[in-house]
BAROSE-459484 format. One line per 8 residues: their letters; for each residue x, y, z of C-alpha. Coordinates in Angstrom, 3 decimals. Layout:
a	X,Y,Z | ...
***
This chain:
xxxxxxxx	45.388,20.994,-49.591 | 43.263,24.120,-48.877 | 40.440,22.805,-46.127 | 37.254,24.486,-45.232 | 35.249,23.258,-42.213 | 32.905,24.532,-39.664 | 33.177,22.039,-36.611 | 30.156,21.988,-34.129
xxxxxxxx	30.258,20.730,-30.624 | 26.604,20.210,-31.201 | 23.708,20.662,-33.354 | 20.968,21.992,-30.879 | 21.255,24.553,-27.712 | 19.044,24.796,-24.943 | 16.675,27.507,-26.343 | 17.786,27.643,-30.008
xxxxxxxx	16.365,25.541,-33.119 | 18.305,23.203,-34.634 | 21.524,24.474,-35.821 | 20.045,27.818,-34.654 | 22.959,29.254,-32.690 | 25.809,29.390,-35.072 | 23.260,30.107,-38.454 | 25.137,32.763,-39.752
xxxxxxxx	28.203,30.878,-39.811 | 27.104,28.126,-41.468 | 24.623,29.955,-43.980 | 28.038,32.069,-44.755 | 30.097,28.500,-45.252 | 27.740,27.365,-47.697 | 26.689,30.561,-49.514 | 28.334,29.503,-53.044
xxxxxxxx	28.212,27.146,-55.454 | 24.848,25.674,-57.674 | 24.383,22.486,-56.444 | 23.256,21.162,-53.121 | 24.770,20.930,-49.799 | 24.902,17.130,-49.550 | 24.106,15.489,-46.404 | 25.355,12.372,-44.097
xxxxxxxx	22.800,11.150,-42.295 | 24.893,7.942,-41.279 | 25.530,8.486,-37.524 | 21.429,7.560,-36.519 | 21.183,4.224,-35.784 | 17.652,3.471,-35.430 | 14.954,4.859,-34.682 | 15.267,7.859,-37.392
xxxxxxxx	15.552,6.527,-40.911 | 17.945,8.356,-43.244 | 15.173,9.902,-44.932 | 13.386,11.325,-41.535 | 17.139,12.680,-40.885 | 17.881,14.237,-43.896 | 14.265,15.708,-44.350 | 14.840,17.642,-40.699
xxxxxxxx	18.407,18.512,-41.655 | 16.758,19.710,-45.126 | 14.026,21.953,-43.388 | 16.997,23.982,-41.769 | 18.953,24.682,-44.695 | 16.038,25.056,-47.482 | 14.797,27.594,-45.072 | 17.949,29.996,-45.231
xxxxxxxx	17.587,29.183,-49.384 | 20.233,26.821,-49.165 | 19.123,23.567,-51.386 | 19.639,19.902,-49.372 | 19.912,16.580,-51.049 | 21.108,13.214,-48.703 | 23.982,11.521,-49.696 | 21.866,8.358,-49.856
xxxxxxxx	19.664,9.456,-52.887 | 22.846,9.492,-55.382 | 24.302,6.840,-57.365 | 27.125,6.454,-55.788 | 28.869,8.477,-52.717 | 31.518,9.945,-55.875 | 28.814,10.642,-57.801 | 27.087,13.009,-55.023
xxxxxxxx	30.518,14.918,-54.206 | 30.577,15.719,-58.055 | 27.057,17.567,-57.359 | 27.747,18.859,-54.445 | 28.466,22.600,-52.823 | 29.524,21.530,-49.748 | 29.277,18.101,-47.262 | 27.514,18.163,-43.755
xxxxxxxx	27.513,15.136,-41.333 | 25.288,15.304,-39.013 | 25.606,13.841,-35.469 | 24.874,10.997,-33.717 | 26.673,7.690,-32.645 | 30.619,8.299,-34.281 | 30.985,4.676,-34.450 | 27.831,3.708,-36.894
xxxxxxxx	28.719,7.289,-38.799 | 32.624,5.758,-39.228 | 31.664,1.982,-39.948 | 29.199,3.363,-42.334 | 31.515,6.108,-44.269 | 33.794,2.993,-44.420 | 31.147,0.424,-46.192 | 29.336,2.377,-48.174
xxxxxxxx	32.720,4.381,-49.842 | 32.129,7.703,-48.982 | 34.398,7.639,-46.339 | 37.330,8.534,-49.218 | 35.249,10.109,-51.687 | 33.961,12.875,-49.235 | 37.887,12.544,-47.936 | 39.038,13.369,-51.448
xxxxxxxx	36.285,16.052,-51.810 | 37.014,18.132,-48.993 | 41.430,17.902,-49.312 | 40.123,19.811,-53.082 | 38.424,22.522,-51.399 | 34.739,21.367,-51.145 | 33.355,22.985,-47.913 | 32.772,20.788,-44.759
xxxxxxxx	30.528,21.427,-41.567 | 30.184,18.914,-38.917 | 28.479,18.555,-35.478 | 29.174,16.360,-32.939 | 29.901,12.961,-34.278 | 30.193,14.724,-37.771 | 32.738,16.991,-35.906 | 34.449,13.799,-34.491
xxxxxxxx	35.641,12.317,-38.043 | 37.727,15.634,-38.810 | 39.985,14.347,-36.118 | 42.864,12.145,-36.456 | 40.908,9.073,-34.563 | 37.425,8.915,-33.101 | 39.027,8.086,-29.972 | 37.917,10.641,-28.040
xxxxxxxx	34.175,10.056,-28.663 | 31.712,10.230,-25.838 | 29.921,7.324,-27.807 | 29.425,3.944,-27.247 | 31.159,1.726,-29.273 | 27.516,-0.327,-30.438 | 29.560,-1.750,-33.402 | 33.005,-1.794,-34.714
xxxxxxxx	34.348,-0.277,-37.594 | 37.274,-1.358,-39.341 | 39.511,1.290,-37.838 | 39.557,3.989,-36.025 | 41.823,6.281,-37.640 | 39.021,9.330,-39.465 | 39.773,12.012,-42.375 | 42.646,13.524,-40.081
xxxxxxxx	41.955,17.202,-41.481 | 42.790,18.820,-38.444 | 45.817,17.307,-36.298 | 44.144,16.419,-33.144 | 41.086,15.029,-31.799 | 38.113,16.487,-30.895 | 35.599,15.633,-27.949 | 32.587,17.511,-28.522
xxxxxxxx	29.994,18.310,-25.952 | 32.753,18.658,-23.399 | 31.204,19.038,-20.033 | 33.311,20.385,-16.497 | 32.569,18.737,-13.200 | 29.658,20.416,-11.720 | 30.401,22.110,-8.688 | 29.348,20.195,-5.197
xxxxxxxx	28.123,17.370,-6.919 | 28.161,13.406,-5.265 | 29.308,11.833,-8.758 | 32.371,9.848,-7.713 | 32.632,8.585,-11.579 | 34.775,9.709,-13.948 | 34.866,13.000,-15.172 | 34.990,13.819,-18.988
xxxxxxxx	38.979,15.029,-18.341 | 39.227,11.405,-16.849 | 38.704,10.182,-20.058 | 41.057,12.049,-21.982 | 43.955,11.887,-19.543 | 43.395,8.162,-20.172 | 42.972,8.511,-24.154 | 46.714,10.234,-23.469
xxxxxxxx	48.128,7.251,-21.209 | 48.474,4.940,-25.107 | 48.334,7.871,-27.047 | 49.736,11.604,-27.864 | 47.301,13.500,-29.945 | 45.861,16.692,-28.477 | 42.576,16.610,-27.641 | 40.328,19.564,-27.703
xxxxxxxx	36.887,20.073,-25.555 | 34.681,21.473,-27.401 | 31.989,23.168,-25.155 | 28.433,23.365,-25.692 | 27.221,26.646,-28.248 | 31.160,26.406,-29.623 | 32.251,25.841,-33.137 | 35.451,26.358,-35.545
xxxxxxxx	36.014,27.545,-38.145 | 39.130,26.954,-40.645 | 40.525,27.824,-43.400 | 43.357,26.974,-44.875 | 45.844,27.528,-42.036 | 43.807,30.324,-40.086 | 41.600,28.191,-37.597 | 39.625,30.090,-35.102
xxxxxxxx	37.462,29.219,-32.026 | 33.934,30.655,-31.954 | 31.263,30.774,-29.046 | 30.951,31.981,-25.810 | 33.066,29.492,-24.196 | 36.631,28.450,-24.347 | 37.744,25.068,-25.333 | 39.679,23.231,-23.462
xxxxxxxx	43.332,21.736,-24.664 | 44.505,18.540,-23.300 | 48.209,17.308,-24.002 | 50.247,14.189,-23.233 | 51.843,14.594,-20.192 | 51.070,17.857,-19.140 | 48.345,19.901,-17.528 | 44.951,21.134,-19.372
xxxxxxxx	44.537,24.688,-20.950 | 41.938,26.958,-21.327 | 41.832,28.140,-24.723 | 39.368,31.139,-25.455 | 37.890,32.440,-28.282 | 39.774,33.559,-30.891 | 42.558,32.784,-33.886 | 44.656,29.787,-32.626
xx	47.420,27.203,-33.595 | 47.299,23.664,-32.308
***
């Protein structure tokens, strides 16, 4: 299995179009291949048809001369990865995108796609599914997908859009390292906070933060990391 993803904490910073801040990373990801960068625009529930999605998403990525087609407009979900130059999931709510993945079948056809090299971006919820589980979502749970186990490509979970307790605030509830210390009192995967304006980027067995923040590493039993920038191992 030789993987290549680019995993967003989000897909918008303050100040920045959409996907603005990490373009040349993801403009580099996608650079090869004929057919179209295929995208998932499963994780909107409501509101923003899959169309509307995939037509912003589209905008992005036509502009840097990089052709677009949503996974929704193929045949099948196995007939789009046989198109395809890459996969990008966009974000959203994790548990619609995983439910959805699930019942529709691309959940092992883009699984399949992406262990045989096909390239791979996520952001936020999209970044989520590379995990081993999407338990570590900031989302609500507003349905319930058959399991919670995702594509397991990297071997810990993610929680993108990591925020640290603001200084002198009056919020006595939890924090978002709370959360995870409680994710860790039923279960033993490393969780990493992804900051806002961070991504990574991996290949193969070289995986390397990017951004202008460090992520921080959270471990059963013991106390959180700060991990900067940089080539790591995890």
């Amino acid at each position: 299995m030789s993987l290549h993803l680019l995993l967003a904490s989000t897909s918008t910073v303050h100040g920045q179009p959409y996907l603005g801040y990490f373009k040349e990373a993801w403009t580099a990801h996608f650079a090869q291949g004929t057919g179209p960068v295929v995208f998932v625009p499963y994780a909107r529930p409501g509101g923003t048809s899959w169309d509307d999605y995939t037509a912003h998403a589209t905008q992005a990525f036509e502009a840097e001369g990089i052709p677009m087609r949503g996974i929704h407009s193929f045949a099948s979900p196995a007939e789009a990865m046989t198109e395809a130059r890459g996969v990008f999931i966009g974000g959203g709510n994790t548990f619609v995108l995983l439910k959805t993945l699930i019942d529709t079948g691309a959940f092992h056809a883009i699984d399949a796609a992406v262990r045989n090299d096909l390239p791979y971006m996520g952001s936020s919820a999209g970044s989520n599914v590379a995990g081993r589980s999407v338990g570590t979502t900031n989302d609500m749970p507003i349905v319930y997908p058959p399991q919670f186990e995702a594509f397991g490509w990297i071997p810990y979970n993610l929680n993108p859009h990591y925020l640290d307790p603001t200084t002198d605030s009056t919020h006595m509830g939890e924090t978002r390292e709370t959360r995870i210390k409680e994710f860790h009192q039923f279960n033993d995967v490393a969780v990493m906070g992804l900051r806002e304006g961070t991504w990574l980027e991996i290949h193969g067995t070289t995986s390397t933060l990017h951004g202008p923040l460090a992520a921080r590493i959270f471990t059963a039993g013991n106390v959180p990391v700060e991990m900067p920038s940089g080539p790591f191992s995890l």
